[in-house]
DRENKETI-431634 format. One record per residue (C-alpha): residue number from 1; x, y, z. Coordinates in Angstrom, 3 decimals. Last residue first. Layout:
// DRENKETI-431634
<rec NUM,<X,Y,Z>> ...
***
This chain:
// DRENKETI-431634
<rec 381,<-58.527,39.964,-41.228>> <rec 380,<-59.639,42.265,-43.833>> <rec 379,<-55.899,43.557,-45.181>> <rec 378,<-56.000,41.443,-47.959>> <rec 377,<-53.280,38.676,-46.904>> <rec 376,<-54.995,38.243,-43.497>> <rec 375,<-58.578,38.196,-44.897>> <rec 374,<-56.788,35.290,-47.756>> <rec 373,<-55.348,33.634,-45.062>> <rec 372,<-58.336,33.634,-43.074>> <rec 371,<-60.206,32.495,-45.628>> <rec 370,<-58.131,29.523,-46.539>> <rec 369,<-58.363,28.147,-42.773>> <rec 368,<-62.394,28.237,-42.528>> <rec 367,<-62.314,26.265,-46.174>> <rec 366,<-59.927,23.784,-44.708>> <rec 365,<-61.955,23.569,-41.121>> <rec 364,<-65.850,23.712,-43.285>> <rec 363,<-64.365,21.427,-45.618>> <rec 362,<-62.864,18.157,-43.236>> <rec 361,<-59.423,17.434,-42.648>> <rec 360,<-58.548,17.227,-39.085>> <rec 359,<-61.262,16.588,-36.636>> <rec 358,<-63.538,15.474,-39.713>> <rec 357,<-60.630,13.130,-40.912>> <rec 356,<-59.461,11.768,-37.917>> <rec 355,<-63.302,10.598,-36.314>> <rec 354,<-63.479,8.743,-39.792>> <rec 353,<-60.027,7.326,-39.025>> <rec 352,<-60.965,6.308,-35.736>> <rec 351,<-63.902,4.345,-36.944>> <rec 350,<-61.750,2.675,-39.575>> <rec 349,<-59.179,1.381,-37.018>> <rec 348,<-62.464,-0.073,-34.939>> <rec 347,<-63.315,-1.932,-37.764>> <rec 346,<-60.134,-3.046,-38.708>> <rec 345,<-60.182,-4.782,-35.702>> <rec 344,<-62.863,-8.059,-36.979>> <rec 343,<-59.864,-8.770,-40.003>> <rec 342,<-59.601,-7.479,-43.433>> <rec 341,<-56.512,-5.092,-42.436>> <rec 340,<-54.673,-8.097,-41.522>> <rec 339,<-54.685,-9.362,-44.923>> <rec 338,<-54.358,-6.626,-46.949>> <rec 337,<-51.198,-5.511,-44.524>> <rec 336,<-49.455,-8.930,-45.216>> <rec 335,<-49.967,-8.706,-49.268>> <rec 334,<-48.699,-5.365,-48.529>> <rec 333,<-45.576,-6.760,-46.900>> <rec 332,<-45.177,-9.636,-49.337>> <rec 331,<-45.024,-6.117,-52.033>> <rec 330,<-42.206,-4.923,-50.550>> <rec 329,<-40.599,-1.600,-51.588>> <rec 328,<-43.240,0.009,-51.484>> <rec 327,<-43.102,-0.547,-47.676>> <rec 326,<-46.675,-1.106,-46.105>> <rec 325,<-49.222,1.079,-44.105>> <rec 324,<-52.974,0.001,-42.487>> <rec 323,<-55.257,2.659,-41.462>> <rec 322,<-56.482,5.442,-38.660>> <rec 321,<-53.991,3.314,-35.851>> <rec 320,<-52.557,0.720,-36.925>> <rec 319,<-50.205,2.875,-38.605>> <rec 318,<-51.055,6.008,-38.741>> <rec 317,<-52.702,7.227,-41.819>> <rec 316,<-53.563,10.671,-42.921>> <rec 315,<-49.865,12.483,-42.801>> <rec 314,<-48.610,9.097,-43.496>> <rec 313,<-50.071,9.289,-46.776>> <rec 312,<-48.447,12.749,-47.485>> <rec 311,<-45.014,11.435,-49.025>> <rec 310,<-45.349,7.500,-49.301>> <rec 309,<-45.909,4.901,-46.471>> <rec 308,<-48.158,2.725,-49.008>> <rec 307,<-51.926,1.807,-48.401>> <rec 306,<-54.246,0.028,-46.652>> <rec 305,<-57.349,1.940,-46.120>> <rec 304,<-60.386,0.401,-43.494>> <rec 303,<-63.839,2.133,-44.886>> <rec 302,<-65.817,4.211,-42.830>> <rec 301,<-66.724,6.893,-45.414>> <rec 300,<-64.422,9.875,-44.467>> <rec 299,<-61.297,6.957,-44.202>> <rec 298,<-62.487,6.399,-47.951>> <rec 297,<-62.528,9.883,-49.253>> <rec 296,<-59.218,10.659,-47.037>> <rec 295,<-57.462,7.937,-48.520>> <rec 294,<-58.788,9.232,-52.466>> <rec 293,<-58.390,12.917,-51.614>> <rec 292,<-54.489,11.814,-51.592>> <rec 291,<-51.998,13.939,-49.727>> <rec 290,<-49.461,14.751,-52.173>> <rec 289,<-48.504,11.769,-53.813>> <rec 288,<-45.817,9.114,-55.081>> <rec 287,<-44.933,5.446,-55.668>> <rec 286,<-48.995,4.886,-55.179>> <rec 285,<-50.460,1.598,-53.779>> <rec 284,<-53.883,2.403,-52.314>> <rec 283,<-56.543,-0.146,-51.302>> <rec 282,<-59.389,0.818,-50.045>> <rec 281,<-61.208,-1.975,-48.172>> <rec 280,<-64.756,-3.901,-46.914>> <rec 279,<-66.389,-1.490,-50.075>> <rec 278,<-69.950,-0.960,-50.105>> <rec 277,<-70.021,2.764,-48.589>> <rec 276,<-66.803,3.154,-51.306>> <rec 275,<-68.593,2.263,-54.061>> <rec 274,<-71.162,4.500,-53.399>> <rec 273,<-68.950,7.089,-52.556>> <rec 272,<-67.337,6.792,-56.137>> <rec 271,<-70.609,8.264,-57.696>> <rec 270,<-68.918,10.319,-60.355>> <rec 269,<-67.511,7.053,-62.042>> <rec 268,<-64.323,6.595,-64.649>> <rec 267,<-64.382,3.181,-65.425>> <rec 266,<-65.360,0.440,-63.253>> <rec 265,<-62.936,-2.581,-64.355>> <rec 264,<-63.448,-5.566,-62.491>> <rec 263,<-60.732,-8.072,-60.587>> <rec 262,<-61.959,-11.534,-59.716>> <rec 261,<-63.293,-13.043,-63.564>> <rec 260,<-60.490,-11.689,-65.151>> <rec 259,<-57.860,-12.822,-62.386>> <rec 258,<-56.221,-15.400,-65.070>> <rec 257,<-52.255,-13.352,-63.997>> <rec 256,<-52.638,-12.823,-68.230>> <rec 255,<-55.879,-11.412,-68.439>> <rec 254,<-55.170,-9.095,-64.871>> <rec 253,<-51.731,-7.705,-66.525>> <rec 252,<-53.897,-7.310,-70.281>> <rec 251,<-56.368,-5.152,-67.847>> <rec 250,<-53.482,-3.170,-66.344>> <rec 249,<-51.361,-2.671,-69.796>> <rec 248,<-54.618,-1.440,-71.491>> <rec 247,<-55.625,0.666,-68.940>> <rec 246,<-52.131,2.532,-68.613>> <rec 245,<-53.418,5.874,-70.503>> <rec 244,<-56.009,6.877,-68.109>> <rec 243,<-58.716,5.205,-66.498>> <rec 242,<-60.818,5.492,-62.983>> <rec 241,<-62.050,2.944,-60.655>> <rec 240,<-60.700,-0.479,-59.921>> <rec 239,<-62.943,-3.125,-58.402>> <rec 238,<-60.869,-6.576,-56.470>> <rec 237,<-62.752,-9.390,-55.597>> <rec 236,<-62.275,-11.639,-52.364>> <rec 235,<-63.851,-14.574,-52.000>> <rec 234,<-61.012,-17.000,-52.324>> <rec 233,<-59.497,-15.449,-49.195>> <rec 232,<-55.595,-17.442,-48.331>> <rec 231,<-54.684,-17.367,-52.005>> <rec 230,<-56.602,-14.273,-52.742>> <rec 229,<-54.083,-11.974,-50.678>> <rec 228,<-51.204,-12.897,-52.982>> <rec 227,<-53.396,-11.925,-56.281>> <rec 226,<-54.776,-8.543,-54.585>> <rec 225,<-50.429,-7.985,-53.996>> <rec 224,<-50.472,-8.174,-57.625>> <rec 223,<-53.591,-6.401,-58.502>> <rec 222,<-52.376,-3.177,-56.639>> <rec 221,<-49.096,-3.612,-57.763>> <rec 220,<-50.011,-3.084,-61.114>> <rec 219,<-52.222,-0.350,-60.105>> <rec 218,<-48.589,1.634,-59.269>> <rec 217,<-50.598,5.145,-59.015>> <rec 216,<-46.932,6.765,-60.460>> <rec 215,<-47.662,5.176,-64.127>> <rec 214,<-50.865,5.987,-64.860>> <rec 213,<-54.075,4.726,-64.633>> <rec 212,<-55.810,7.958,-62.882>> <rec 211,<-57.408,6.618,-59.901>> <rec 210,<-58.196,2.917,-58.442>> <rec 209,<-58.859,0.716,-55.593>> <rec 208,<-61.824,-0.938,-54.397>> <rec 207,<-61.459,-4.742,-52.096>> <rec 206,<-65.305,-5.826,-52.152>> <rec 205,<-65.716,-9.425,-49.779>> <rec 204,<-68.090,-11.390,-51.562>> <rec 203,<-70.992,-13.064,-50.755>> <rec 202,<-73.564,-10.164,-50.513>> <rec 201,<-71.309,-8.334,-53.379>> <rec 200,<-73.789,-8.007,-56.183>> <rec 199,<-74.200,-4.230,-56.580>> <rec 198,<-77.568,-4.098,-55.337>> <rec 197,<-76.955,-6.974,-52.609>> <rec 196,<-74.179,-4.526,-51.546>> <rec 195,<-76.041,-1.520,-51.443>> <rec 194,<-78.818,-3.430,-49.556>> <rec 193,<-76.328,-4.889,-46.572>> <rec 192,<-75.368,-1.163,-46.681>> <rec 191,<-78.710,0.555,-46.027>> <rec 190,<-79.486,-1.911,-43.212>> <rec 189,<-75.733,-1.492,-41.657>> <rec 188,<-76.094,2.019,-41.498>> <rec 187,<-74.053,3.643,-43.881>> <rec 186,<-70.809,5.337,-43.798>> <rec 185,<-69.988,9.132,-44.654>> <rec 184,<-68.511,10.350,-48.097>> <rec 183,<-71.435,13.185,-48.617>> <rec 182,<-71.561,14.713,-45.685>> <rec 181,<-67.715,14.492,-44.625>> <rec 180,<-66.786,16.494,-48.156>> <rec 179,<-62.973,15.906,-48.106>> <rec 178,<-60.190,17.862,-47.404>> <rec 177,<-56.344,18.916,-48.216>> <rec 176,<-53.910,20.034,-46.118>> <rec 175,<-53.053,23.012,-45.148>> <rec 174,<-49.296,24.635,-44.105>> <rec 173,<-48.347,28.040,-45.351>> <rec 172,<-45.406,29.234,-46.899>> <rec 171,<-44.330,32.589,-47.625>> <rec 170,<-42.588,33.018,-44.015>> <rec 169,<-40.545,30.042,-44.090>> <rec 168,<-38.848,31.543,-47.938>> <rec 167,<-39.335,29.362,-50.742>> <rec 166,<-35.521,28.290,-51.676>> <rec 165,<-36.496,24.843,-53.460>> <rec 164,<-35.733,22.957,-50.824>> <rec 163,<-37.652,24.767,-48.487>> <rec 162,<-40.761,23.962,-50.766>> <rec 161,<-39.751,20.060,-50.508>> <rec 160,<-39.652,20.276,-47.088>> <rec 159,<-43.194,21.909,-46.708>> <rec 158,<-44.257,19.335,-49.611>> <rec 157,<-42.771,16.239,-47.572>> <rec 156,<-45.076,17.416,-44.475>> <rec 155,<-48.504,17.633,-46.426>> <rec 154,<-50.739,19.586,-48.218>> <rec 153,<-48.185,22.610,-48.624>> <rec 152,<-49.481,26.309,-49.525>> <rec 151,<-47.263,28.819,-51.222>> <rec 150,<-47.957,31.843,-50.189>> <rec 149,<-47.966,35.738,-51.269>> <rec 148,<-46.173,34.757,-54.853>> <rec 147,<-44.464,37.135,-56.653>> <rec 146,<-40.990,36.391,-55.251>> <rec 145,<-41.050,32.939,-55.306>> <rec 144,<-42.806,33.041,-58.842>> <rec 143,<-40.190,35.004,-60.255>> <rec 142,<-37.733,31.988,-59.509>> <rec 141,<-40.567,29.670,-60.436>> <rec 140,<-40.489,30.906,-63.880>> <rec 139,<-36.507,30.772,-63.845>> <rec 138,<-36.237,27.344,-63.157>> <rec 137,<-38.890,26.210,-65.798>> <rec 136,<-36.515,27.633,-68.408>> <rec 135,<-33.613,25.917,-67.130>> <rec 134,<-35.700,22.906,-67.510>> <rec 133,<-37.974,20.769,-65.146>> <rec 132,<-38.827,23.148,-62.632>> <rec 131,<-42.602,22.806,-63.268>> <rec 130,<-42.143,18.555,-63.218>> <rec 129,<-40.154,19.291,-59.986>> <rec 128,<-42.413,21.494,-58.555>> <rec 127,<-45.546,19.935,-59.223>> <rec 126,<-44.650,16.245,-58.551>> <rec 125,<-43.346,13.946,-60.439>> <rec 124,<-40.343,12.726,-57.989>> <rec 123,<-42.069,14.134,-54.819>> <rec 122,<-45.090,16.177,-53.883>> <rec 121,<-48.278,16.803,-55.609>> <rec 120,<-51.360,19.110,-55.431>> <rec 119,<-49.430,22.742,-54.888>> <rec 118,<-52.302,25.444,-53.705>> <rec 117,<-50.483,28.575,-55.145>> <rec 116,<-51.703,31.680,-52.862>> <rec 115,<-52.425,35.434,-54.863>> <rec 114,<-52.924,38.136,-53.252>> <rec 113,<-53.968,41.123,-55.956>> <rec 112,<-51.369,44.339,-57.045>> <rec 111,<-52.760,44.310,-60.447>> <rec 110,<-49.500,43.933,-62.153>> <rec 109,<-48.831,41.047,-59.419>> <rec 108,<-52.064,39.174,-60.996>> <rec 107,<-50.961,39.351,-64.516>> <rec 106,<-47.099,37.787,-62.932>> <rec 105,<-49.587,35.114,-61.247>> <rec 104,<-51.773,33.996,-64.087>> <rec 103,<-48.904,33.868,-66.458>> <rec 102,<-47.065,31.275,-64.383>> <rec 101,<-50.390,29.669,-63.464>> <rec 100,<-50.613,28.828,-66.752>> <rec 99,<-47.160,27.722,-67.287>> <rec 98,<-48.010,24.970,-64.420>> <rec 97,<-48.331,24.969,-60.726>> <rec 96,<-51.042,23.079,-59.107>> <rec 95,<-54.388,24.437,-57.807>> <rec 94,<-54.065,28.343,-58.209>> <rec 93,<-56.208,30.881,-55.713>> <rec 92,<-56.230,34.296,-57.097>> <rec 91,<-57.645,36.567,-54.599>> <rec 90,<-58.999,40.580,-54.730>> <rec 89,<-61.001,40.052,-57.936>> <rec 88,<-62.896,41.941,-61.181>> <rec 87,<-59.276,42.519,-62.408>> <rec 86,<-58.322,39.344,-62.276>> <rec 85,<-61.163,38.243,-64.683>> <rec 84,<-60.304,39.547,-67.825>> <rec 83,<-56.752,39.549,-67.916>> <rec 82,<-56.793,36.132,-66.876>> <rec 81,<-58.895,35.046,-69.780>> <rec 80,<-57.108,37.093,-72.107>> <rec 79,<-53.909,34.707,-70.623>> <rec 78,<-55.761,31.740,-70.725>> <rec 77,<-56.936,32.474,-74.136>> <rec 76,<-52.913,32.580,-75.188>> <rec 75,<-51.760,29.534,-73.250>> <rec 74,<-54.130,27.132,-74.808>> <rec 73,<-55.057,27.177,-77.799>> <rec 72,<-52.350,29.241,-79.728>> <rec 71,<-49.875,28.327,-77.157>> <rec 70,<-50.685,24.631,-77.343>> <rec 69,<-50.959,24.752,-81.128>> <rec 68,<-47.037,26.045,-81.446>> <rec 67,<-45.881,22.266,-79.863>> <rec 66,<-49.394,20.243,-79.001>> <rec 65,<-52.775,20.495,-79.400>> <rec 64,<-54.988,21.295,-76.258>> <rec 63,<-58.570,20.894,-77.591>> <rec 62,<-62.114,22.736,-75.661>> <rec 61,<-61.677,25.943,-77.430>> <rec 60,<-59.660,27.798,-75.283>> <rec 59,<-61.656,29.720,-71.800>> <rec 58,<-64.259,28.858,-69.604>> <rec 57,<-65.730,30.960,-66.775>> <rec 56,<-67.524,28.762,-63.874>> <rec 55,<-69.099,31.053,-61.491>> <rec 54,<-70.274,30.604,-58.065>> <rec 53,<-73.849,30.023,-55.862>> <rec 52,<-73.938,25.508,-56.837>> <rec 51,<-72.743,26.259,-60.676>> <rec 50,<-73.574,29.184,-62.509>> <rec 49,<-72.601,29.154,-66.064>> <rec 48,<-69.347,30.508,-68.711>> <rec 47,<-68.376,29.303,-72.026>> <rec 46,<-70.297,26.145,-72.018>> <rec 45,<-68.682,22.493,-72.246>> <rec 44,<-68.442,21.150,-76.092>> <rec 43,<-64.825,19.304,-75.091>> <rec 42,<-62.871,20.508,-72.345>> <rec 41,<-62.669,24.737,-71.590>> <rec 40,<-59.654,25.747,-69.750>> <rec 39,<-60.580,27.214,-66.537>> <rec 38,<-61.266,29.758,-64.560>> <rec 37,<-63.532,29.091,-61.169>> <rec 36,<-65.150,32.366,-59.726>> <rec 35,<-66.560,33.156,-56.195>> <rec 34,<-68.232,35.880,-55.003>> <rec 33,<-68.197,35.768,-50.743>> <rec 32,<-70.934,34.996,-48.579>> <rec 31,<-69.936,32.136,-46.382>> <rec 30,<-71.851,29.790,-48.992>> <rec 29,<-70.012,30.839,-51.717>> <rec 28,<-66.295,30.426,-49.866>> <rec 27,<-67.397,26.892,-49.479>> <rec 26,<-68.914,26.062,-52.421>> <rec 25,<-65.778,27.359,-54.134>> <rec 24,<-63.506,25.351,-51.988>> <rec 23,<-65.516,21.932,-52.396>> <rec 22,<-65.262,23.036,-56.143>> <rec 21,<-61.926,23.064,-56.165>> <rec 20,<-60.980,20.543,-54.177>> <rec 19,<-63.156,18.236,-56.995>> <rec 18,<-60.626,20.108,-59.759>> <rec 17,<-57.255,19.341,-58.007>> <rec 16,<-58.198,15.478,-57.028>> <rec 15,<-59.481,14.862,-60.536>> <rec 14,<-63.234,14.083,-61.255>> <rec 13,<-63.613,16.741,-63.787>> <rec 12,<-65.694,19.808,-63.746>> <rec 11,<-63.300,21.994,-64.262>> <rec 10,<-61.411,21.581,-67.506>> <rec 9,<-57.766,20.916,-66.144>> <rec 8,<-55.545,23.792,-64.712>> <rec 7,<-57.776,25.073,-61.945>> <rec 6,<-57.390,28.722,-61.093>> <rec 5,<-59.831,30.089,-58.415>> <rec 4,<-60.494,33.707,-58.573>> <rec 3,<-62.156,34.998,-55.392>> <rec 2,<-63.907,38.383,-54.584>> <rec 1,<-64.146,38.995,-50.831>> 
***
């Protein structure tokens, strides 16, 4: 099969949509099928290269301006670019739902090709409700429900949330997201006890938590229920990876609480599994998700995952059971959860997450799952 893989942000980026995206297209590469990734060009990237057995085309000029400039530079070479590239393919595969994908789907339909919409996020900002926004946005995703071959959900909340919205049972599909098993797997205790020396952490106890700064990913809790927890575990020190637009608020949050010298700022880091292989917990205290490649990164790697009972988190963590959940609503609770979650049995908890994620969630199953909907959609199957 020929596959056209739509990812909204300049691909490669360390996002959750545009990492799935290239575990997918690795994936369908290596079982033999051409692969293409099209996306909007970020920065001085190249117009078009061959990345791990598939192709990365580029469109725009690498700036996204906003009001008139946005269709000029954005909407218009995505929509050449589409027209270019559909034709030369029998799948379009979208991660998210935007206007993009809007005109990617109705060039698609012309052409009489499958197309599935992978949606990323669920709930209050999530893809359909930021895409159905306005009456315009309403109408788009009207013509999407009845151009679109499936809609696939990544967790329970997004099936309901798809009914909701008037998608038909039969045009949606349920599969959740996955996570590269080889490369976010534990370490031997030899190899770890060096990691952490390496990274300074022999006497410390390594709580990591992060993302995109913004609003939704609630890192101000994280450092707030990290202050509660330090009372009763002095060596505990808190890492936060990513950045985004709240930065400044979180750091001036952790000057002001006087944790400079316990909570560190990473930045935005392509070798997170490091960082997770050294970590003793993965703390995660989003408002709302989808089904976060972040929990399933760290259950993948051995680490214990405390984290809210949100949307498609408690498709990946049971209770005491593959990781440690709290209310959102109470903070005291998560300070409890930290706490307990650091003990001698959240080794065994993290042991049966790992075994979780590669019964449930790992590539080769997803990727397996996506091409036989796409055979079955095509006529191959």
């Amino acid at each position: 099969m020929r596959i056209l893989i739509h990812v909204p942000k300049g691909y490669p980026r360390l996002g959750g949509s545009e990492t799935l995206a290239g575990i997918f297209a690795k994936g369908y590469a290596e079982k033999g099928h051409t692969v293409t990734i099209l996306t909007p060009r970020s920065g001085n990237q190249l117009g078009e290269e061959i990345l791990e057995g598939f192709r990365i085309r580029r469109f725009g000029s690498g700036r996204v301006d906003p009001g008139w400039r946005y269709h000029a530079g954005y909407l218009l070479p995505a929509a050449a670019a589409f027209l270019r590239e559909i034709p030369r393919h029998e799948i379009l595969q979208t991660m998210g739902c935007n206007r993009a994908t809007f005109i990617g789907c109705a060039i698609a339909r012309v052409f009489g090709k499958s197309i599935v919409i992978k949606l990323q996020t669920a709930g209050y900002e999530g893809d359909l409700v930021s895409f159905c926004a306005d009456a315009l946005g309403r109408r788009r995703f009207e013509r999407l429900r009845h151009s679109v071959d499936r809609f696939a959900a990544i967790s329970a909340e997004m099936l309901e949330e798809l009914s909701r919205f008037g998608v038909p049972p039969e045009k949606i599909v349920s599969i959740p997201n996955c996570v590269d098993e080889r490369r976010f797997r534990p370490l031997d205790l030899t190899a770890r006890e060096k990691l952490r020396k390496r990274l300074g952490l022999s006497q410390k106890k390594m709580i990591l938590a992060g993302g995109r700064m913004v609003p939704r990913k609630r890192l101000d809790r994280a450092i707030r229920i990290f202050a509660g927890a330090l009372q009763e575990q002095p060596t505990l020190v808190l890492w936060l990876a990513g950045d985004g637009p709240d930065r400044g608020a979180i750091e001036n949050q952790v000057r002001t609480m006087g944790l400079s010298e316990k909570v560190r700022f990473l930045g935005t880091v392509g070798n997170i599994e490091e960082y997770l292989q050294a970590a003793d917990l993965y703390l995660h205290t989003a408002d709302a998700e989808g089904l976060p490649l972040a929990i399933l990164e760290a259950q993948s790697a051995g680490v214990p995952v405390v984290a809210t009972a949100i949307g498609g988190v408690t498709d990946a963590v049971q209770n005491n059971q593959t990781g440690f959940l709290f209310s959102p609503a109470s903070e005291a609770d998560g300070v409890q959860a930290l706490q307990y979650a650091l003990s001698e049995r959240a080794d065994a908890v993290a042991r049966e997450a790992r075994r979780s994620v590669i019964e449930r969630f790992s590539s080769e199953r997803i990727v397996h799952e996506y091409l036989t909907l796409f055979r079955r959609l095509t006529g191959e199957a």
